[in-house]
C-alpha positions as protocol buffer text, in pm:
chain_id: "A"
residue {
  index: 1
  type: UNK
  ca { x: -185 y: 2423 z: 3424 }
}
residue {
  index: 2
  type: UNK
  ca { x: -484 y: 2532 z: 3239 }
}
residue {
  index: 3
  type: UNK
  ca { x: -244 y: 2727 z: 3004 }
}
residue {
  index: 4
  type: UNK
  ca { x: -73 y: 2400 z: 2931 }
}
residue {
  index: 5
  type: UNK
  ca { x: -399 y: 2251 z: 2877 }
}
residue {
  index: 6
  type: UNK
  ca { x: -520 y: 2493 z: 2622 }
}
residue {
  index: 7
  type: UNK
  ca { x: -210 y: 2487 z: 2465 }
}
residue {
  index: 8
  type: UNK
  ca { x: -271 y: 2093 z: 2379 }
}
residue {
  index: 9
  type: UNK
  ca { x: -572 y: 2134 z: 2279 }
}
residue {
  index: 10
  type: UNK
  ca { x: -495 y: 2378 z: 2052 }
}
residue {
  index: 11
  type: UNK
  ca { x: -198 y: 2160 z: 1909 }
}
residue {
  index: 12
  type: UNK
  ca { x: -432 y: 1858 z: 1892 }
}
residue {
  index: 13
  type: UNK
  ca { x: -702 y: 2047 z: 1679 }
}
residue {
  index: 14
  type: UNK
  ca { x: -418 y: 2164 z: 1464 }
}
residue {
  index: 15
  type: UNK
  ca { x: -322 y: 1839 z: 1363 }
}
residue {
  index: 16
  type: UNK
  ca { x: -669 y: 1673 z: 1362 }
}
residue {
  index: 17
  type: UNK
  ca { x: -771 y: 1932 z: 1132 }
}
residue {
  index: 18
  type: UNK
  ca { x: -486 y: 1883 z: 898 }
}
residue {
  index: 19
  type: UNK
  ca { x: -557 y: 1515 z: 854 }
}
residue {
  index: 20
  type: UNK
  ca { x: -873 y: 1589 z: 793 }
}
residue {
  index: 21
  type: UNK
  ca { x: -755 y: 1796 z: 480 }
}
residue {
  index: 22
  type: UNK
  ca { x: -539 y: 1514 z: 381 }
}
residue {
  index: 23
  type: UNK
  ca { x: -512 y: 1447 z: 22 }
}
residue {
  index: 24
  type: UNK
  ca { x: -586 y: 1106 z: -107 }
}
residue {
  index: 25
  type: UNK
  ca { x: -444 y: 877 z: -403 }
}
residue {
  index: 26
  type: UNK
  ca { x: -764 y: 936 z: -571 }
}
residue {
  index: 27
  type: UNK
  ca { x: -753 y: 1276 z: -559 }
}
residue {
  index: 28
  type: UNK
  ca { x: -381 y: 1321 z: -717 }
}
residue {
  index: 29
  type: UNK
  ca { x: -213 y: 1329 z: -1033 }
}
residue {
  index: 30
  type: UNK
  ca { x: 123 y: 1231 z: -1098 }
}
residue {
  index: 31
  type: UNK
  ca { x: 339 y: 1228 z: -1379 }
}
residue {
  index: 32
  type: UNK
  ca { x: 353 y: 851 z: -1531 }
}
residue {
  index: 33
  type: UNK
  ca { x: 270 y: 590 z: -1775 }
}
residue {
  index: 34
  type: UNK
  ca { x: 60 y: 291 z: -1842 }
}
residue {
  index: 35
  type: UNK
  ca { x: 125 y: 14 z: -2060 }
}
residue {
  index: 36
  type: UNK
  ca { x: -212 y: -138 z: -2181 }
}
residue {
  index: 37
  type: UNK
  ca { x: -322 y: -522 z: -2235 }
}
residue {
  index: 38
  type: UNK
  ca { x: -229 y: -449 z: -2615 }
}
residue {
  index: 39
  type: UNK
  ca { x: 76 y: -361 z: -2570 }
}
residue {
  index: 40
  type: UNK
  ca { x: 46 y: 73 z: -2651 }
}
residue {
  index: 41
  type: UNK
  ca { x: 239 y: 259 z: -2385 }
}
residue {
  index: 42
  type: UNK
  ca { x: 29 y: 615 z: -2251 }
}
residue {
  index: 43
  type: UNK
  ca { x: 281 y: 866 z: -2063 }
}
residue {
  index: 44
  type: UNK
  ca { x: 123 y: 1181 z: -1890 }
}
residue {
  index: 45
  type: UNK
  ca { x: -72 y: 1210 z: -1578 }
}
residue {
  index: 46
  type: UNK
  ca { x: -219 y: 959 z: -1395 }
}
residue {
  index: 47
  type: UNK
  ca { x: -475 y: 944 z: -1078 }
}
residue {
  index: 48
  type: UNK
  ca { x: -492 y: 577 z: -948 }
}
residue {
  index: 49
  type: UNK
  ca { x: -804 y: 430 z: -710 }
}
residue {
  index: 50
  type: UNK
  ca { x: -707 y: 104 z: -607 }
}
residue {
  index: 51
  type: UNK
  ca { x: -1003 y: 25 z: -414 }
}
residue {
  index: 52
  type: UNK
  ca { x: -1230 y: 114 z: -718 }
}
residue {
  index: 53
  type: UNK
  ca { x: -936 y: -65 z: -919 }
}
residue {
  index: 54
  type: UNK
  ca { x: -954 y: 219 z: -1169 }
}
residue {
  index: 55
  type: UNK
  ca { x: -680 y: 505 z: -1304 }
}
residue {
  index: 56
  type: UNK
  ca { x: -729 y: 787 z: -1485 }
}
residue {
  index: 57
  type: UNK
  ca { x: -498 y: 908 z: -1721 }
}
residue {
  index: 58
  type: UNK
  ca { x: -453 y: 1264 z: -1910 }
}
residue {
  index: 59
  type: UNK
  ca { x: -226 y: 1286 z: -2226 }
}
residue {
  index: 60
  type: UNK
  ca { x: -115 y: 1569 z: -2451 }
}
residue {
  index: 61
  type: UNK
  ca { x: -478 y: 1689 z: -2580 }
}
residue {
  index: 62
  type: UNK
  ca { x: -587 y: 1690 z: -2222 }
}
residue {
  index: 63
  type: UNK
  ca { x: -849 y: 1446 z: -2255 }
}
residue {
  index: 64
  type: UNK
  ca { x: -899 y: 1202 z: -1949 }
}
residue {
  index: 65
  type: UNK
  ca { x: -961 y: 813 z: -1985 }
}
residue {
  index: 66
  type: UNK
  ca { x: -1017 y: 547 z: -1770 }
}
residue {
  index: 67
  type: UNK
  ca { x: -911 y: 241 z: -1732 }
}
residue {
  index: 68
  type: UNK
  ca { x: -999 y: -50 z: -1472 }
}
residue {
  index: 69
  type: UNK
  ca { x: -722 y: -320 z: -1387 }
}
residue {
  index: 70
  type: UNK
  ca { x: -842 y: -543 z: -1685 }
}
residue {
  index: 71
  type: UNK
  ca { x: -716 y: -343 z: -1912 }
}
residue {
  index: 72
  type: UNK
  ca { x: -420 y: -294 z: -1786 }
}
residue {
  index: 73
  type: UNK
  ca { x: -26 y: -486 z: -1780 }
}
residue {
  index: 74
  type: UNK
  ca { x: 129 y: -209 z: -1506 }
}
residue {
  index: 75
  type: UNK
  ca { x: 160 y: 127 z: -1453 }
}
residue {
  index: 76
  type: UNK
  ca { x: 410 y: 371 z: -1319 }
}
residue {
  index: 77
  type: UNK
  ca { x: 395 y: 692 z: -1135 }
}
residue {
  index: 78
  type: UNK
  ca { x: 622 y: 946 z: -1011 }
}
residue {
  index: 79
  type: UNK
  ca { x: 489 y: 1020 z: -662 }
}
residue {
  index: 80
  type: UNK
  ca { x: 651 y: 1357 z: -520 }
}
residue {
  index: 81
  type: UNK
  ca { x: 443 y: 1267 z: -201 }
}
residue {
  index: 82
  type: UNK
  ca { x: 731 y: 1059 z: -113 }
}
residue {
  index: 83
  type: UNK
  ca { x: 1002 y: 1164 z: -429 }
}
residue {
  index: 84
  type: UNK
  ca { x: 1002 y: 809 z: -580 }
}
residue {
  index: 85
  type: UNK
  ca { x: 896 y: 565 z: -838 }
}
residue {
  index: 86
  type: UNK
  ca { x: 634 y: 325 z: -724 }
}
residue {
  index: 87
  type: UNK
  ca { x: 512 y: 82 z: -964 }
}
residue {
  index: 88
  type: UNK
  ca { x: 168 y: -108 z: -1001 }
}
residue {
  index: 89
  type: UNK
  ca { x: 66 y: -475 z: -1197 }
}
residue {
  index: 90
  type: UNK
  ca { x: -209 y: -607 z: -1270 }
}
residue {
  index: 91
  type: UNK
  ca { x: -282 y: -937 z: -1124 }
}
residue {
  index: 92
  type: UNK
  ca { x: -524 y: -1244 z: -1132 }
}
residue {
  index: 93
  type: UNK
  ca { x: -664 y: -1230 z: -797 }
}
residue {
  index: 94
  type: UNK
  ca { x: -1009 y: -1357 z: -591 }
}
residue {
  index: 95
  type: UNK
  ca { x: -1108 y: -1063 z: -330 }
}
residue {
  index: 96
  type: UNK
  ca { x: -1442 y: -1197 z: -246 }
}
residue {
  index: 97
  type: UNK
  ca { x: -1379 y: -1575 z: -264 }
}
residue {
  index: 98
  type: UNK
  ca { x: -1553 y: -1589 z: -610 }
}
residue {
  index: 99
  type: UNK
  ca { x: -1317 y: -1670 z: -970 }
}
residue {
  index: 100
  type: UNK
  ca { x: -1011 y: -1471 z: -1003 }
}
residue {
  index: 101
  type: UNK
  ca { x: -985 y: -1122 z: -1273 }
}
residue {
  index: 102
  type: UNK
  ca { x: -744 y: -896 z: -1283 }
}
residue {
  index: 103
  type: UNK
  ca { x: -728 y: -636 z: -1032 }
}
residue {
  index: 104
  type: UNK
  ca { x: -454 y: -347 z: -935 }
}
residue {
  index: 105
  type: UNK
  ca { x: -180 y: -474 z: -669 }
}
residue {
  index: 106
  type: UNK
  ca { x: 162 y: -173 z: -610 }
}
residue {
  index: 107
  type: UNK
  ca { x: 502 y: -381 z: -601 }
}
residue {
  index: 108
  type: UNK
  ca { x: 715 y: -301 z: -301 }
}
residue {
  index: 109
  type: UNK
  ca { x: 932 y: -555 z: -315 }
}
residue {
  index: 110
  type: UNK
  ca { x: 1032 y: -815 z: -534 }
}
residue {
  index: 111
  type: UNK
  ca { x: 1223 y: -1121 z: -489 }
}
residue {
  index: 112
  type: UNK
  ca { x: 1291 y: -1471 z: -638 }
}
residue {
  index: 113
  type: UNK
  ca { x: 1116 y: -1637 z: -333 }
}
residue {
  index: 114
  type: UNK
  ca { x: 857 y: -1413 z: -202 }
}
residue {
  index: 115
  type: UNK
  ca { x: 714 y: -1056 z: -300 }
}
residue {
  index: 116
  type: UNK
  ca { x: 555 y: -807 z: -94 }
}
residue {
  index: 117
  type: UNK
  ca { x: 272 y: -648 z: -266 }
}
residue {
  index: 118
  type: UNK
  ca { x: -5 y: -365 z: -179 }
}
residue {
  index: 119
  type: UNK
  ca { x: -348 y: -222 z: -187 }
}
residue {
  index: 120
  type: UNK
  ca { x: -487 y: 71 z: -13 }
}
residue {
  index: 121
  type: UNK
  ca { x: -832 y: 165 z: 44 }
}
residue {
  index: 122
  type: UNK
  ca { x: -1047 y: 464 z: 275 }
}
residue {
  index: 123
  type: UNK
  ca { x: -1142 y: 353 z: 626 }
}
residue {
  index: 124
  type: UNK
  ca { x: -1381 y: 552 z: 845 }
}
residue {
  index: 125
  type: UNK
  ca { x: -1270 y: 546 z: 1161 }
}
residue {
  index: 126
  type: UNK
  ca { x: -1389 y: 682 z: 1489 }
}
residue {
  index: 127
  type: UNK
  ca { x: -1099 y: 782 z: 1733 }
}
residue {
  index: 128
  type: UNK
  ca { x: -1092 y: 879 z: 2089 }
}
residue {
  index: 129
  type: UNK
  ca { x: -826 y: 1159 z: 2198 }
}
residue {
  index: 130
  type: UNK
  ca { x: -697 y: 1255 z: 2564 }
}
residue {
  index: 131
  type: UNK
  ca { x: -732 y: 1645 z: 2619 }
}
residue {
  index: 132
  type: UNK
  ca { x: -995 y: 1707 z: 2325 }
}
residue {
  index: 133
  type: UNK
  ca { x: -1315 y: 1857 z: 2399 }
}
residue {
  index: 134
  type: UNK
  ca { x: -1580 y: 1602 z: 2248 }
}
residue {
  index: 135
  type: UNK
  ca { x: -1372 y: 1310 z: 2324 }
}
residue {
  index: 136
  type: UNK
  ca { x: -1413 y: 1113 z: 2003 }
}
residue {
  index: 137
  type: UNK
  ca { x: -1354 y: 1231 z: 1664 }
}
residue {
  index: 138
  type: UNK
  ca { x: -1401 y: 1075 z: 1363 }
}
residue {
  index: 139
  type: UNK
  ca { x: -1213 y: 1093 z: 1021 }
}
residue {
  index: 140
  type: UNK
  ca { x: -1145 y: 921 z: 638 }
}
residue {
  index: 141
  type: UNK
  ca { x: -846 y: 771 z: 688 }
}
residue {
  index: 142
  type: UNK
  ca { x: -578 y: 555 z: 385 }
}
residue {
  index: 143
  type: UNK
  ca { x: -509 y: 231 z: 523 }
}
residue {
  index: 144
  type: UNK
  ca { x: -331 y: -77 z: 364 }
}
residue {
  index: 145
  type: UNK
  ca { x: -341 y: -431 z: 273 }
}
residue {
  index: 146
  type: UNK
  ca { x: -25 y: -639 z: 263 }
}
residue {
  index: 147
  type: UNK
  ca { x: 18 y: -931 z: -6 }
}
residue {
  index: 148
  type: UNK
  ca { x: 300 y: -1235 z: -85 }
}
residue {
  index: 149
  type: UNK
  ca { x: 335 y: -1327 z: -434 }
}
residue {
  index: 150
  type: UNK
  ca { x: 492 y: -1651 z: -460 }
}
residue {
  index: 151
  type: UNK
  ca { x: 709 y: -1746 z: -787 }
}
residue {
  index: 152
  type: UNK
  ca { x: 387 y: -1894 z: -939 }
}
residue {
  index: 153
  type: UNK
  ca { x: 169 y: -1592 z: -898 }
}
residue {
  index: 154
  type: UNK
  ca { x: 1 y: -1748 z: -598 }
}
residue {
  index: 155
  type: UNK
  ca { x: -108 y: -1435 z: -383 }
}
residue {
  index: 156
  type: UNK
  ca { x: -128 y: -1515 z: -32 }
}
residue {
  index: 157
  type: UNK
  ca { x: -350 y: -1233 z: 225 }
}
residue {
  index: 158
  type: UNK
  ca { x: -143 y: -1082 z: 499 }
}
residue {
  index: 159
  type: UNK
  ca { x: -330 y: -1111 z: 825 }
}
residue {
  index: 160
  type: UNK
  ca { x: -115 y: -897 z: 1034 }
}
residue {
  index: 161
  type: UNK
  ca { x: 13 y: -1069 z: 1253 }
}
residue {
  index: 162
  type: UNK
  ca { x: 352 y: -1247 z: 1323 }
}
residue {
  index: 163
  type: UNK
  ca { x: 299 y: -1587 z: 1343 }
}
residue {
  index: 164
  type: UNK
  ca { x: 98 y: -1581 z: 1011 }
}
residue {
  index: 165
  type: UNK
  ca { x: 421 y: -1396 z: 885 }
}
residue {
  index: 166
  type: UNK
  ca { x: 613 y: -1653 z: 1019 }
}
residue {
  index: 167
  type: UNK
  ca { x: 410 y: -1927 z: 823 }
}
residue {
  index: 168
  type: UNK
  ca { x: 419 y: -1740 z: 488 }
}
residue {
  index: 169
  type: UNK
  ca { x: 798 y: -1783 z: 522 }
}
residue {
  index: 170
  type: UNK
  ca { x: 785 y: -2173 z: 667 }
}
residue {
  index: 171
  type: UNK
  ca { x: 1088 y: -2286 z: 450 }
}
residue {
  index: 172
  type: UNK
  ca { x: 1336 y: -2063 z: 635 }
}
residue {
  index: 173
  type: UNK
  ca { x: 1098 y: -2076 z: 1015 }
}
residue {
  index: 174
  type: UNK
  ca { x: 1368 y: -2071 z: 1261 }
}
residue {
  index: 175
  type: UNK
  ca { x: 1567 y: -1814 z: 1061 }
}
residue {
  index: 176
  type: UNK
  ca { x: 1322 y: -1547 z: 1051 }
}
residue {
  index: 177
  type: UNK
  ca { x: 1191 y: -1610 z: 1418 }
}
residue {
  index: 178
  type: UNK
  ca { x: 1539 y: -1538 z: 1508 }
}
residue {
  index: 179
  type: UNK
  ca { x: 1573 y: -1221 z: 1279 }
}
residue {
  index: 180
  type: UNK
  ca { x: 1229 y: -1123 z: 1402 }
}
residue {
  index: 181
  type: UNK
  ca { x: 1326 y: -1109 z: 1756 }
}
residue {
  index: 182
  type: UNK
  ca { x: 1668 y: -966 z: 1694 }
}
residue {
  index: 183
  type: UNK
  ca { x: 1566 y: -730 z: 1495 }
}
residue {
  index: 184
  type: UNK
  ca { x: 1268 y: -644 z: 1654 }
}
residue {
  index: 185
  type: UNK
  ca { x: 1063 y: -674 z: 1334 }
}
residue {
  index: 186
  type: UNK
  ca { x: 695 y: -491 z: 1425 }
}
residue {
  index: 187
  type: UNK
  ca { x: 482 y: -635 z: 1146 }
}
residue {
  index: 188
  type: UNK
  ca { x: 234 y: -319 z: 1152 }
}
residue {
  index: 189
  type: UNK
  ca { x: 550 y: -163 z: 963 }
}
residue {
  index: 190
  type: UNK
  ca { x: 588 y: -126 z: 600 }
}
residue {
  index: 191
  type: UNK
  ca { x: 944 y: -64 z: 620 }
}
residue {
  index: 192
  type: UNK
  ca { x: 984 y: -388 z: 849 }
}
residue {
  index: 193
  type: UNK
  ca { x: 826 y: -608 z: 612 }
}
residue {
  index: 194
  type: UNK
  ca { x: 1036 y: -510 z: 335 }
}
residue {
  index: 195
  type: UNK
  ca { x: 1349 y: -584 z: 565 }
}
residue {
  index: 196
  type: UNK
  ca { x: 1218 y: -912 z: 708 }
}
residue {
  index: 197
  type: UNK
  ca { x: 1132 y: -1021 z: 311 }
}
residue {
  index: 198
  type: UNK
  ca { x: 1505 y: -858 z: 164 }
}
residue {
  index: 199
  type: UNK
  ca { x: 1650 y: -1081 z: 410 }
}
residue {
  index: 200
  type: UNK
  ca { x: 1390 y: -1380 z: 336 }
}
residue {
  index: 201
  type: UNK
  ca { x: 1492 y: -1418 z: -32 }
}
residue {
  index: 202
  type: UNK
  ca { x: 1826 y: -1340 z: 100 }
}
residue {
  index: 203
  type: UNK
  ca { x: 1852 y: -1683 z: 231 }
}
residue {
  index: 204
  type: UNK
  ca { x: 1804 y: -1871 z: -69 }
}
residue {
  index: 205
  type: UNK
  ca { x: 2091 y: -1630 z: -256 }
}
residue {
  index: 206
  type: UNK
  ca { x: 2324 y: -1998 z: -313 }
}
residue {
  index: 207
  type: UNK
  ca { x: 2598 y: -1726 z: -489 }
}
C-alpha cells in the first residue's frame, strides 16, 4: 500500500512539475506573417500575446518589432505545438464596456451565420490534489475565452454555459437542443463548439 502510495505521488509531482515548465504563447516563435493596416505583408517569426494584444515579429536582418492589434489586419502562424495553421484578425471590440478599438481575436471557425472566435490569457490558479503532500498547489495556467461573430461583426461573449449557447443560436433553438443532447455536446470543449457551430451554419445551407 504505501508503495502504491509513493508511487502516485511520485507520478503526480512528475506531471505537476511539467506543467509548471509549460511553455506559453508569449514565450514562442513561430514561423508566419502579418499583414499590416497599410496593406505591407511581414513573413518570418512571430510571438503573439493576446492578452497584452501585442506580437512580435523578427524578419531577415533579425531585428524584432512590435505591433499591438491596431496596427494590424490579421496574422498567421504556423504552430508545430499542434502542426497547423491558426489564423488571427483584428477586430473592433469593447472589453471593458468603454468604446470599441481594435484588439486581437484567433478564428476557429467561420461560417455564414455564426463564427467561433478566441482569446487566451494566464490565470493563477490554486489547485487542490488527492495523494500530494501539501495538499494545494498553485500554478500559471493558459485559459480561454470563447466569442460569436455574427455576419455584421457583432461579437457576442461566451458565458459558458449551455443555455446561453443555446440563445446565441435562437433562430435554429429546438434544433441544437436536440443535437446538444444527442450528441452530448459539453460546452467546456473547444472541439464541441466547433461541431455544435459546423452544424449551426449547417442549417441555413438552402443548397
Amino acid at each position: 500500500m504505501k508503495t502504491a502510495r509513493s508511487f502516485l505521488i511520485i507520478c503526480f509531482l512528475s506531471s505537476f512539475f511539467a506543467l509548471q515548465a509549460q511553455d506559453f504563447p508569449s514565450e514562442i516563435w513561430h514561423e508566419g506573417k502579418i499583414v499590416l493596416l497599410e496593406g505591407d505583408t511581414l513573413r518570418g517569426l512571430v510571438k503573439y500575446n493576446l492578452e497584452s494584444d501585442l506580437i512580435q515579429y523578427s524578419g531577415n536582418k533579425k531585428t524584432i518589432k512590435a505591433y499591438t492589434g491596431r496596427k494590424l489586419l490579421f496574422f498567421e502562424i504556423y504552430d508545430e505545438t499542434v502542426e497547423r495553421y491558426r489564423q488571427f484578425f483584428s477586430i473592433p471590440y469593447s472589453l471593458n464596456g468603454d468604446y470599441k478599438v481594435p484588439i486581437m481575436f484567433e478564428v476557429l471557425v467561420r461560417g455564414d451565420e455564426l463564427s467561433l472566435l478566441c482569446r487566451e490569457a494566464i490565470e493563477y490558479q490554486v489547485r487542490s490534489y488527492p495523494y500530494s503532500m501539501g495538499g494545494t498547489y498553485s500554478s500559471y495556467v493558459l485559459v480561454y475565452t470563447y466569442y460569436f461573430m455574427s455576419p455584421d461583426g457583432t461579437i457576442a461573449k461566451f458565458s459558458g454555459k449551455k443555455k446561453d449557447l443555446l440563445y446565441i443560436m435562437k433562430e435554429k433553438h429546438s434544433e441544437m437542443k436536440k443535437y446538444i443532447k444527442e450528441n452530448k455536446i459539453d460546452v467546456d470543449k473547444r472541439s464541441d463548439l466547433a461541431k455544435a457551430l459546423i452544424y449551426y451554419n449547417s442549417l441555413f445551407d438552402k443548397t
